[in-house]
N, C-alpha and C positions, 0 to 999 in steps of 0.2 A: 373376435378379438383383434384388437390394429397391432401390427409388428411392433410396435412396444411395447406391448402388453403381456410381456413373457412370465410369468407363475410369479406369486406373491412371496415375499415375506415374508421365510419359514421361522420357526423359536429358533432364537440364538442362546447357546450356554452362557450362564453369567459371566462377566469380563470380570476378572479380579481388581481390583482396586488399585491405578499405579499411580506412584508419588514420583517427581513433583506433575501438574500440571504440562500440557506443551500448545503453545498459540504457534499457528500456522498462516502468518503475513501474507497480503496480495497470491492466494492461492485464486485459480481458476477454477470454480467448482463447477463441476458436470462436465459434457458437453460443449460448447461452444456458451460456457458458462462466465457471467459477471465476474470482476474480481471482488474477492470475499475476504474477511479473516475467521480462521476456525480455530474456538476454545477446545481444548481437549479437558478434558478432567476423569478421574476417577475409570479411566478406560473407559469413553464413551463422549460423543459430540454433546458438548456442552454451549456451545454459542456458533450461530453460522451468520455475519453481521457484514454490514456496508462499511460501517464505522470500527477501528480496533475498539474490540470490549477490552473491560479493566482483567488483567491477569492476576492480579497477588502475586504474591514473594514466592522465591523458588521455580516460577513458571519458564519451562525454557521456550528461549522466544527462538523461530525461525522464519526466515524470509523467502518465500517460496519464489520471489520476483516471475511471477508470471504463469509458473508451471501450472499443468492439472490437477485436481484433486478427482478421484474416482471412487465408488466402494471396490476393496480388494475382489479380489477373483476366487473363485473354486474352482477346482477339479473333481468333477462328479462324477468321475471312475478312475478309480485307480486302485492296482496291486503294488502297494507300496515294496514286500520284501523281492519282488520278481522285478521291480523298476531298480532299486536301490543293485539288486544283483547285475542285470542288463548292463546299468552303467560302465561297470569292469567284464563284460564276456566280449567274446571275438565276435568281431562286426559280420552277419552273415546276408547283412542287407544286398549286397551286390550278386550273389550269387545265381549266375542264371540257368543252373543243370544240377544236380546231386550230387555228379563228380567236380565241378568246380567248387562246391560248398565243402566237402570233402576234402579237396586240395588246399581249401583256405583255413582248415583247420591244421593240418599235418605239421609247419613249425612251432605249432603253441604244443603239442604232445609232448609229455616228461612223466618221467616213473615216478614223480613223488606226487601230481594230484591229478585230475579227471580233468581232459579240455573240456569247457562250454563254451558253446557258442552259439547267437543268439539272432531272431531276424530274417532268417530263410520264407522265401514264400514259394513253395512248391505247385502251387495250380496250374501256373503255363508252363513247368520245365516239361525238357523233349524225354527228361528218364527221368524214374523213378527213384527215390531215395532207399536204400539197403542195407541194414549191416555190413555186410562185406564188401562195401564201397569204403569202411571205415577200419579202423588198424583194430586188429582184433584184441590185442593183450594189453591194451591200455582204455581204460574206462573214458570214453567221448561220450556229450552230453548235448545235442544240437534242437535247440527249440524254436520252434515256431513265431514267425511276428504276431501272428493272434492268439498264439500260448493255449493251442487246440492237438497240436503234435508238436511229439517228443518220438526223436530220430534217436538211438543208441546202438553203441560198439557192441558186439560181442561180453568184453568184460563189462561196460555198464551196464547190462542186463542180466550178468549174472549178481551184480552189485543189487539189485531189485528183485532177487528171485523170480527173474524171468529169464532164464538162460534159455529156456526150451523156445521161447516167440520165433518164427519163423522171417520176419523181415526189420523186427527191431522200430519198426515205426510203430508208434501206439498214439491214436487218435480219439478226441474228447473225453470220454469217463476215464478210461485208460490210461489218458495223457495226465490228466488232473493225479490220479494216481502214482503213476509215475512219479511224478515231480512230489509227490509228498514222501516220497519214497527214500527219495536221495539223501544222502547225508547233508544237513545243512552248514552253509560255515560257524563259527565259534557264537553263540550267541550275543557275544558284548560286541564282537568286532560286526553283526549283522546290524545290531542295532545304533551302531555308531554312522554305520554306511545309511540307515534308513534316515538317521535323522543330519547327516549330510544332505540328502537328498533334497528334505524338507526347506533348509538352508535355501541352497539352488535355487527352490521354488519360491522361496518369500522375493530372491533377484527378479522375477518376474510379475511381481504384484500380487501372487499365489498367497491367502491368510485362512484358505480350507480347501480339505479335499477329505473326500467320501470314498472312504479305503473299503475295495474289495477283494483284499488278500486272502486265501484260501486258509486262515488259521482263527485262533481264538483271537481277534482282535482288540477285544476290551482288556484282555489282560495285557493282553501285548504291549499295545497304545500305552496303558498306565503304568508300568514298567518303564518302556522310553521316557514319559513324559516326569519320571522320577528319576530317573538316571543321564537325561541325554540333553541337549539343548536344541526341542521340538521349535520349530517355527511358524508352525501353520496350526488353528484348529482342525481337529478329525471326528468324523462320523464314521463310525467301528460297525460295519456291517457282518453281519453274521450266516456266516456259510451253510446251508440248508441242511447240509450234514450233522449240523451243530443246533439244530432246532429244538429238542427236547432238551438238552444241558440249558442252552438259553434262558427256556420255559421254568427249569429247573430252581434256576438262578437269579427268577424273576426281571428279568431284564424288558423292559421295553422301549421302542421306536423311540428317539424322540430325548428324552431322560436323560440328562446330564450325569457324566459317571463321577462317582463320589474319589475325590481326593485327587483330581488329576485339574485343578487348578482354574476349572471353566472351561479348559482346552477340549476335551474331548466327550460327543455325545452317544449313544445307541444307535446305532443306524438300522436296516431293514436287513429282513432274511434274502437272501442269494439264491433265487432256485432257476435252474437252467431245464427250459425247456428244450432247447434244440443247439445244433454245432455252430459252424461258421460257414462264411462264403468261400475260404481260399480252401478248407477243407470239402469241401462241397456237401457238407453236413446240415448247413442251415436247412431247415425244414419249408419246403414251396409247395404250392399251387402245381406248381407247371417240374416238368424233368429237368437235370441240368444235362447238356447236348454229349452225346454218346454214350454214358451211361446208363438212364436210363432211368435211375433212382429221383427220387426226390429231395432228399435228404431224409433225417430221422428226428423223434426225439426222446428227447433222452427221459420222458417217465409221459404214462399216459393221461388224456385231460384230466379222466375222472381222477388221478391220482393227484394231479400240478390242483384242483380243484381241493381235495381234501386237504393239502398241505397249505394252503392257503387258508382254509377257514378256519386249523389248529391254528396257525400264527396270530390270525388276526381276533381271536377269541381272547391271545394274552397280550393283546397290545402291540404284536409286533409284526411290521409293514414287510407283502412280501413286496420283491424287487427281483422281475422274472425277465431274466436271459431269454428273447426273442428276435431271432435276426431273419429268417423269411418269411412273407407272405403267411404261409400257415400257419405258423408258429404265432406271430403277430396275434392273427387273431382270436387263435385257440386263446389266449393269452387275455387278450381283450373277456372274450367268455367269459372266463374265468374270475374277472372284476367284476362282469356283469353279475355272476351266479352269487358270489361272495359278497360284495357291495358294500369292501373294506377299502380302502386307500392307498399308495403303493407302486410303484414302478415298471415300468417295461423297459429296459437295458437293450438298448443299440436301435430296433425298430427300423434295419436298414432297407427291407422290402417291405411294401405295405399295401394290402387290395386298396382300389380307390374306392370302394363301398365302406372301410375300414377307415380312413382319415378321421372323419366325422364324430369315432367311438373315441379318439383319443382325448375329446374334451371335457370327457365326463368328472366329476370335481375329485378334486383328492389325487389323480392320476399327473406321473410327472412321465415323461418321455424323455431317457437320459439318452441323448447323442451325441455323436463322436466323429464335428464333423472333419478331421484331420484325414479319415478313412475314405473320404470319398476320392480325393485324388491319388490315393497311395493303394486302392481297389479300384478304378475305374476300368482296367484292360480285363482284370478278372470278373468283373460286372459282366463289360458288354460281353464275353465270352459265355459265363456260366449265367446269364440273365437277357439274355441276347431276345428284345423286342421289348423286355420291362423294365429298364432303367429309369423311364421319366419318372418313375415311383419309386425308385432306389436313392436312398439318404434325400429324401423329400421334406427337406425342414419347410420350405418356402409352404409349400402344401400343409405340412402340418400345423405351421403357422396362423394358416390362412383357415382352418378349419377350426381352432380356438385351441389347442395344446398346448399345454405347458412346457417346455426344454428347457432342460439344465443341460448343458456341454461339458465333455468328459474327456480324456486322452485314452483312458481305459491302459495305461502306461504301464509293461513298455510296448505296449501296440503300437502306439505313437507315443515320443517325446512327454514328458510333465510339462508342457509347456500350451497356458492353455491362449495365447497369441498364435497358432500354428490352428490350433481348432476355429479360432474367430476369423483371422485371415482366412483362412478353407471356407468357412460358409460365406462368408462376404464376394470373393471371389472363384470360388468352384475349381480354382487350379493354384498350383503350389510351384508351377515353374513356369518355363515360357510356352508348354501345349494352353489350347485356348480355353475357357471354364466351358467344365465340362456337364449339361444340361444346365444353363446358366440362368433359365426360369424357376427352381429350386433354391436360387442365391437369398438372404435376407439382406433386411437392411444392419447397418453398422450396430444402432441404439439397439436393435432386437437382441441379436450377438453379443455384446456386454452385457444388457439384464441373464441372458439364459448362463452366460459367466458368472454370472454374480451373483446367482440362487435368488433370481428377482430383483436384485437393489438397482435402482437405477438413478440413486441422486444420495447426497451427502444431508441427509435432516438427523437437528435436533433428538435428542436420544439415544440414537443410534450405535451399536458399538463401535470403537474406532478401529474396523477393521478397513485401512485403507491404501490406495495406491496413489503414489505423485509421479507423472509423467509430464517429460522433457517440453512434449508437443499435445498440442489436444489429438487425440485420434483419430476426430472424423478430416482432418487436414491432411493424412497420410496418404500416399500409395499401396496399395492392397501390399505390394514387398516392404516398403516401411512399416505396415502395421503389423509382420512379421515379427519384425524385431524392435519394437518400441524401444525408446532411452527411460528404464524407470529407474525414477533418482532415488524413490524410497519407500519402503512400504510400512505401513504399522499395524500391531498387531495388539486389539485392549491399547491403543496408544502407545506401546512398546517398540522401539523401531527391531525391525528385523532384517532391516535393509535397510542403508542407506550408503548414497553417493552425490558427490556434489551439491548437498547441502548444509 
């Protein structure tokens, strides 16, 4: 497959019907694309012409003078209520010890709520993270940037019924526990922050994202999407945990959920094979260095096998958390043995005998690639000889896979310009791109953004973005931060600036 040929043109939920009309003057369509005008109608491209087609009465007319037309973006990982929360917790990104992350929490502590704080990468600190690094009689809540550990106080672990834990860190199953655990904030005031969020996201061309928050999603989503002013469509993925209520409830892959306006569809079940890299839980081939271990995972093949063939017997696509070598493949197996359709999540180590399997049809490969330069020290450390194969989009590329590009948020930013930039260029500051032969080209990175669209046709729904500048004109740091003037969503604007 040629790097532009990133995964097809999935079903889109029906666009509701928006009145009046909107023509879009001297837009640049595509790429280094003609000037065009584009009819909008009925939530969907209705004319893309040399000449202005006739509008009718009512139509609002705008003048793009010169700008891009693109298809909108997705975000093809994301935990919407853990991002929308992130937003407001204490920045724990800098922290480079457990007692500096520790000290960076200690002025936000007050008797009336729990600090969180959010961002810590513990893999190359010189100490260990503790309890009793942390003020014991106030409930502290410190997670993780890969949302794999959860650090607590003393009182936030009697707050979980776990007062007896012996160091207060609890990692992957435990962590996911945890955190379900906690009291969450007020429901209306969660769900106003999440579709804040969404907001935020349409700023950046964002008109879908494939939510994989750790709760009932479909209810969730339809709730928001009746009470709140959602901006993006969603794909409501379902937490493995949640598999028989699903089945239950008949829910499948795919299926437009009834009453939530076209906005939101069925997404795939969420089963996690193995940890992470800064946990050093992801599952490998090889040890990681002084330990000893490999990592683990978290249910055995033949088990990740059987829950695979109940899902896909009722229609519903799993989507398997695979971030080492091992894991990868077991993984890969497991499509093989089943020979349903369905996901592999992150795929950030991958044997090179393994590239090849990820082409097989139905199979998307959702990456994230923002993680390579914000993991690269923890790479060469805990991967130390097998990086050319770590976050290897160019190679998977080149092997004929499909990718969709995710934030997996708040692991990284909703921002899915931070993921394109990163594979385009391999670095995120002034170090130099890091295995720079794994770089794609620019058009690949927008299709795998864009669940495949890679041009404004006829039909089409009008999920789309207008930028300032065409994008392949940028500097990898410009295309960071693109100027998007507006985005539409069913032809709806959800953004707009300077038009």
């Amino acid at each position: 497959m040629s790097s532009g040929a990133v995964g097809s043109t999935p079903s889109v939920p029906p666009t509701p019907d928006v009145r009046p009309g909107l023509l879009l003057r001297n837009a640049r369509v595509g790429l280094d694309g003609p000037l065009r005008h584009v009819l909008i109608s009925g939530g969907r491209v209705a004319a893309v012409r040399d000449e202005r087609p006739a509008a009718g009465a009512g139509v609002q007319d705008v003048d793009l003078e010169g700008a891009t037309l693109l298809p909108g973006l997705w975000d093809a990982h994301v935990h919407s209520v853990q991002w929308a929360q992130a937003r407001r917790r204490i920045d724990l990104r800098g922290a480079r010890s457990a007692r500096e992350a520790a000290d960076l929490v200690r002025p936000h502590v007050r008797s009336s709520e729990p600090a969180v704080g959010f961002g810590f990468r513990d893999a190359l600190w010189p100490d260990e993270p503790d309890k009793s690094l942390l003020p014991a009689a106030h409930p502290v809540v410190l997670i993780s940037n890969d949302l794999h550990t959860i650090w607590l106080s003393p009182a936030a672990l009697a707050l979980i019924g776990r007062g007896d834990h012996p160091t207060g860190v609890l990692r992957d199953g435990e962590c996911y526990q945890a955190l379900a655990a906690l009291p969450p904030p007020p429901l209306d005031l969660l769900d106003r922050w999440v579709a804040e969020a969404t907001a935020a996201a349409a700023e950046l061309g964002v008109t879908g994202l494939l939510d994989f928050e750790f709760a009932d999603n479909v209810t969730d989503w339809l709730r928001r999407v009746g009470e709140q002013a959602v901006a993006v469509r969603v794909t409501c993925s379902i937490p493995g945990s949640r598999l028989d209520e699903a089945i239950a409830r008949g829910l499948r892959t795919g299926d437009p959920v009834p009453g939530s306006g076209g906005l939101l569809e069925v997404g795939p079940v969420k089963i996690f094979l193995d940890g992470s890299l800064n946990t050093r839980t992801a599952c490998c081939d090889d040890p990681y260095p002084g330990s000893g271990g490999c990592g683990r995972l978290e249910m055995a093949p033949d088990e990740l096998v059987g829950t695979m063939a109940l899902a896909a017997r009722h229609g519903l696509h799993p989507a398997v958390h695979a971030i080492g070598d091992l894991a990868a493949s077991i993984a890969l197996d497991a499509f093989d043995s089943v020979g349903c359709p369905g996901r592999i999540e992150h795929a950030q180590l991958v044997r090179a005998a393994d590239f090849a399997r990820f082409a097989r049809p139905g199979l998307v490969a959702g990456v994230q690639p923002a993680h390579a330069p914000d993991d690269r020290e923890v790479a060469d450390t805990a991967w130390r000889g097998r990086t050319s194969r770590a976050f290897a989009y160019a190679d998977l590329l080149a092997a004929g896979a499909t990718l969709e590009l995710g934030s997996d948020a708040p692991v990284a930013p909703l921002d899915p310009w931070d993921g394109i930039a990163s594979a385009v260029a391999r670095t995120d500051d002034e170090r130099p791109p890091w295995h720079p032969e794994q770089a794609i080209p620019l058009r690949a990175a927008l299709a795998a953004a864009g669940r495949g669209r890679t041009a404004v046709q006829v039909g089409d729904p009008a999920d789309l973005m207008i930028l300032e500048r065409d994008p392949s004109l940028l500097t990898p740091e410009e295309l960071r931060r693109p100027a998007v003037l507006g985005t539409l969503l069913g032809g709806r604007w959800t953004h707009r600036r300077s038009l």
